[in-house]
N, C-alpha and C positions, 0 to 999 in steps of 0.2 A: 504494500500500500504506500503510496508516494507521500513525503511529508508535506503537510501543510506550511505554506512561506507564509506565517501572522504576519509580521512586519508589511508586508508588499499588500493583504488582505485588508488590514487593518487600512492603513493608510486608502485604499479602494473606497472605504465603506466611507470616510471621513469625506469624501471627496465628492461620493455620490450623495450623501446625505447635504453638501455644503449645496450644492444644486437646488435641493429639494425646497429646503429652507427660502432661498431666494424665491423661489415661484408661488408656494403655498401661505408665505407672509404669515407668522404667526404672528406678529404687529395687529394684522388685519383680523386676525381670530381669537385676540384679549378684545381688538373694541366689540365686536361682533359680539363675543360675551357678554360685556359689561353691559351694552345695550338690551338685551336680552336677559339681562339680571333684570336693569332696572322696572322692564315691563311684566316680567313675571313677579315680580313684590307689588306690583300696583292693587289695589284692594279688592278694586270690582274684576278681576280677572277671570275668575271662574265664573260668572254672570254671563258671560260666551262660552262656553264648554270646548269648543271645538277650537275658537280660538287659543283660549288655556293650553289644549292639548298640545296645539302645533307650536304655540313656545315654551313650552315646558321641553319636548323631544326637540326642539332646534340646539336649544339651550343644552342641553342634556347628550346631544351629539357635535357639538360646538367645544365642550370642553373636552370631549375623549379625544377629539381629532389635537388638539392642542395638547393636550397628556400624550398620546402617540408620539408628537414631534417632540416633543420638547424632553421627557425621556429618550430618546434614541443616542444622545450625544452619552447620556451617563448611559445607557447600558455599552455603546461601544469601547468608554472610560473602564469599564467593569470587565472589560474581554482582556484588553491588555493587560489588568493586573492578572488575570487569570492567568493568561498565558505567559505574565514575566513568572508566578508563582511557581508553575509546569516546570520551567526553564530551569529553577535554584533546585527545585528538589526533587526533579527526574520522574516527577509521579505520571505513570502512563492512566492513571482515571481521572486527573486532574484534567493531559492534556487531551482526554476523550473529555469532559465535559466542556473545554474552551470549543472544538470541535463545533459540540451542539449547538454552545451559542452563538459562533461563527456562523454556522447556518440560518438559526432563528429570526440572525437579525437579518442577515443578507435577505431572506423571504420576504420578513418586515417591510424592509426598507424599498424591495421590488412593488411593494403594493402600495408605498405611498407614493414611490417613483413613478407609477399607473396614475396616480391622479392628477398628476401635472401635466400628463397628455389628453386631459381632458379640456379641450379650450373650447369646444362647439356652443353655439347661441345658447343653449336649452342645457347644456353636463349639469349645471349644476339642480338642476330642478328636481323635482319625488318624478315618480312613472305611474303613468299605467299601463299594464299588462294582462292584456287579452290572449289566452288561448281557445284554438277550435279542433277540436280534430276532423280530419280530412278519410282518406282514401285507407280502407281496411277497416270499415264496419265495427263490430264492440269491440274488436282490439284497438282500435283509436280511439275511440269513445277509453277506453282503460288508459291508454297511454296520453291521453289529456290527461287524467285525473293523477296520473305519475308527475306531469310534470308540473302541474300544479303546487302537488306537494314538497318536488323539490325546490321550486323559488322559494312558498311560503319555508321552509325549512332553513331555506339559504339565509332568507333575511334575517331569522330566528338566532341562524348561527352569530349574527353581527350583530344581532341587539336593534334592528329597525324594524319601526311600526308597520304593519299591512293592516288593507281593510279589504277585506273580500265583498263587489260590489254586486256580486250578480252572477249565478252559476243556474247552467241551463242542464239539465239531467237527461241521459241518454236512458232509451227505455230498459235493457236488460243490466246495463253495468257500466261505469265511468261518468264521462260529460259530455255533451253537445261543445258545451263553452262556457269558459268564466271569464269574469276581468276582475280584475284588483287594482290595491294601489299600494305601492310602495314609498312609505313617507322616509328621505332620508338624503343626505347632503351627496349630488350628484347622483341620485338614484338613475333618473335620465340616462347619465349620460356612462352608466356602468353596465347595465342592461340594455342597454340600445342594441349590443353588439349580440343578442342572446336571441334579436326580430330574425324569423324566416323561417322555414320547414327542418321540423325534426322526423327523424326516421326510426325507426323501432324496428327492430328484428331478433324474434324468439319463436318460442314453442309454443301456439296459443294455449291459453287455459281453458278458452272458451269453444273450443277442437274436439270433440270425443274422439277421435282419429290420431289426434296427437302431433298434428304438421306443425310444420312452420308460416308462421304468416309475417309479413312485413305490414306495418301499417304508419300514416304518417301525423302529424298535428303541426297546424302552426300555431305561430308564436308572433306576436303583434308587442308593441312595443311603442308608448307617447310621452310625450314630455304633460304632465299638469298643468291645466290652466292654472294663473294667478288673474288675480281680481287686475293689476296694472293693465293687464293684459289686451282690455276694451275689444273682445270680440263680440259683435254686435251680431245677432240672428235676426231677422223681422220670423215675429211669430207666425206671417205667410207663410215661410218657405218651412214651418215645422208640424210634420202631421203628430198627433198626442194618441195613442192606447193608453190603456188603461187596463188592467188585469187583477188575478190572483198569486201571486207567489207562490211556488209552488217547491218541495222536495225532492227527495230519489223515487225514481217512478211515476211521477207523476203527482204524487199526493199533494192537496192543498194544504201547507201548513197555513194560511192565512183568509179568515172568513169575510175580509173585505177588500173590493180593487185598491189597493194599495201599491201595487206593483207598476213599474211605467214604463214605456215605450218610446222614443222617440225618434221619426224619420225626418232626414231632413232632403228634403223634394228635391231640392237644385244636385245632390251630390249621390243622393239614395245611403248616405250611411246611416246607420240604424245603431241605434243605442239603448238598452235595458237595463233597469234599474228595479231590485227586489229587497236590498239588505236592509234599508231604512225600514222603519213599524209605520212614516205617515206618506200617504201618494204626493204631499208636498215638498218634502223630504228629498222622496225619492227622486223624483222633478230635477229639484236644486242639483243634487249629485249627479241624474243623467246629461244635464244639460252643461255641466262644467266638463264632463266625457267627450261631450259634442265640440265645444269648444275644440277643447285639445285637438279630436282628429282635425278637425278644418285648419287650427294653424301648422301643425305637421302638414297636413296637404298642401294646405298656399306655400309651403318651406320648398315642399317638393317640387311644388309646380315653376315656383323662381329657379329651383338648381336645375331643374331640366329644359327653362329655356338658355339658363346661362351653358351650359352644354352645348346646348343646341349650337348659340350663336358661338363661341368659342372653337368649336366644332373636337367636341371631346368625346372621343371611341374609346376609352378604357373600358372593360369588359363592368359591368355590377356586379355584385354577389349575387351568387348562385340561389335557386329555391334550396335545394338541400343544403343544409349547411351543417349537420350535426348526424352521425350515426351511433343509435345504441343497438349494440351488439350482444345477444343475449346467448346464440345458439348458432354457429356449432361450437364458437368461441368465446370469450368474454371482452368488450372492449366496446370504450365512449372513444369517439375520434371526428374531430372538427375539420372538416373538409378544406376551410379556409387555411386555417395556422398549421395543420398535422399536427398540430396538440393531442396527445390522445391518452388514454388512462386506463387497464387492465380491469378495475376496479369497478364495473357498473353499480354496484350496491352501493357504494358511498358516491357516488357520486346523483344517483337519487335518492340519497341523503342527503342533500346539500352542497357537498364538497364539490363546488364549481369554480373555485375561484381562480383557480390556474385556466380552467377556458376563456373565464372572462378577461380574466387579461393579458390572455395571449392574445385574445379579441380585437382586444384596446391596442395593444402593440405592431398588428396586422392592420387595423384602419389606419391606424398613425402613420403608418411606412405606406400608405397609398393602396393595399389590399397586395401588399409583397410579404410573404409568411419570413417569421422572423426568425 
């Protein structure tokens, strides 16, 4: 096993972190704090609930991102002593734990180094994320409901809020389609890279025969409307449903139309809305949905005329972008980065974060895998 050069690593990690620091402005992330102290002490705070909530969690992921940066200097401080320790007294467990932390922080540091390459209009925003499944019947329908679970799990792992806004139930097993939201500092612009067809291939469960079936879902991906934002609808162009909320199967959990629908004519996008208890509620929420897709779409409709006249032929990403591999092998593998990982169980556990930012590393460099 070749020995580790700390000096030369060390020095690496100071260098790369000196970078980070420059871009990420912790300067910028005590005021942002402080501001966000002084309106969560305000009295009538919780008098808006929602507001409350969204600076409580700003607040409350404002300071971790500033504890991340700002410990990193002293645990690299902490490696050197380790490793000068290693040096005087020959201990090979010492210099296996310098090792570890040689690693930990390198990972660390790769993933705040990802957030610096985050500069697009919209990174810093929450998401939302729609998935649907596509082509392969209740195995899709099943493999939406997988990958549902692993976002919601993903965010879990990192401590940010979801609100699940609306899931559609497929009639034997899984989902039609859910959306959610993802509250949390560049949620945008980290999951962006997660939009486009995933693919599934295993042994159905749902087979008495026992084959292999491939089946696919996508994956939708928007930046959150903000109130600055002044997207204006005339309520012309918006047809209103109005429904029951409904569970797995079909079942009405809800004895009144509470549930809502909204089309919007000029575009035909369609938005549903069930997790609120009032249909005014629900309204408010579908309709800030609506928002979102329209300003993603005017976003796209300007980068495709700037293309246009530019005259820009770089290939887009592909529909498939992601393969989970269940049979006759095991293995997740991103068609874009060749990222790939032996592992499918953890990683529909959550454990995505090396796709996503090999993701972010791959958009960065122009869609050239890194």
């Amino acid at each position: 096993m070749a020995q580790v050069d700390f000096p030369f690593q060390i020095a690496a990690l100071r260098t790369t972190l000196a970078s980070i620091v420059a871009v990420l402005d912790p300067a910028g992330l005590r005021a942002s704090i402080e501001s966000l102290s002084t309106e969560a002490s305000e009295p009538g705070l919780w008098d808006d609930q929602e507001k409350a909530q969204r600076v409580t969690t700003a607040l409350s992921q404002a300071q971790s991102e500033l504890e991340r940066l700002t410990t990193m200097a002293a645990r690299i401080d902490d490696l050197e002593v380790l490793v000068e320790m290693a040096g005087e007294e020959g201990d090979a467990e010492v210099l296996a734990e310098a090792e570890a932390d040689l690693a930990a922080i390198r990972s660390d540091l790769g993933t705040l180094e990802v957030r610096t390459l985050m500069t697009g209009e919209w990174d810093k925003r929450d998401a939302v994320v729609s998935i649907r499944s596509g082509a392969g019947g209740v195995d899709a329908a099943d493999f939406a409901e997988m990958l549902l679970r692993m976002y919601l799990r993903w965010a879990e792992r990192h401590g940010y809020a979801t609100r699940v806004l609306d899931t559609s139930y497929a009639e034997e097993a899984g989902l039609k389609s859910a959306t959610f939201e993802v509250n949390a500092p560049y949620a945008y612009g980290i999951l962006s890279v997660e939009a486009g067809t995933h693919r599934l291939v295993r042994i159905s469960p749902f087979d008495n025969q026992g084959r292999r079936q491939t089946s696919f879902a996508a994956v939708e991906v928007i930046p959150l409307i903000e109130q600055t934002d002044h997207v204006e609808i005339p309520e012309s162009e918006i047809k209103v449903d109005v429904f029951r909320s409904s569970g797995p199967g079909g079942q009405s959990v809800n004895t009144t139309d509470s549930a809502v629908r909204l089309t919007h004519i000029p575009t035909g996008i369609v938005v549903s809305m069930q997790d609120e208890k009032s249909q005014i509620q629900n309204r408010a929420a579908a309709l800030r949905v609506l928002q979102s897709r329209l300003l993603l779409l005017r976003k796209e409709q300007e980068a495709a005329q700037k293309k246009e006249m530019a005259g820009d032929v770089k290939a887009s990403w592909g529909d498939q972008m992601r393969s989970y591999v269940l049979q006759p092998y095991q293995m997740v593998k991103d068609l874009r980065t060749e990222h790939e990982s032996g592992n499918p169980s953890a990683v529909f556990d959550g454990e995505i974060d090396e796709f996503i930012d090999a993701g972010i590393r791959w958009r960065r460099g122009g869609g050239a895998a890194p």
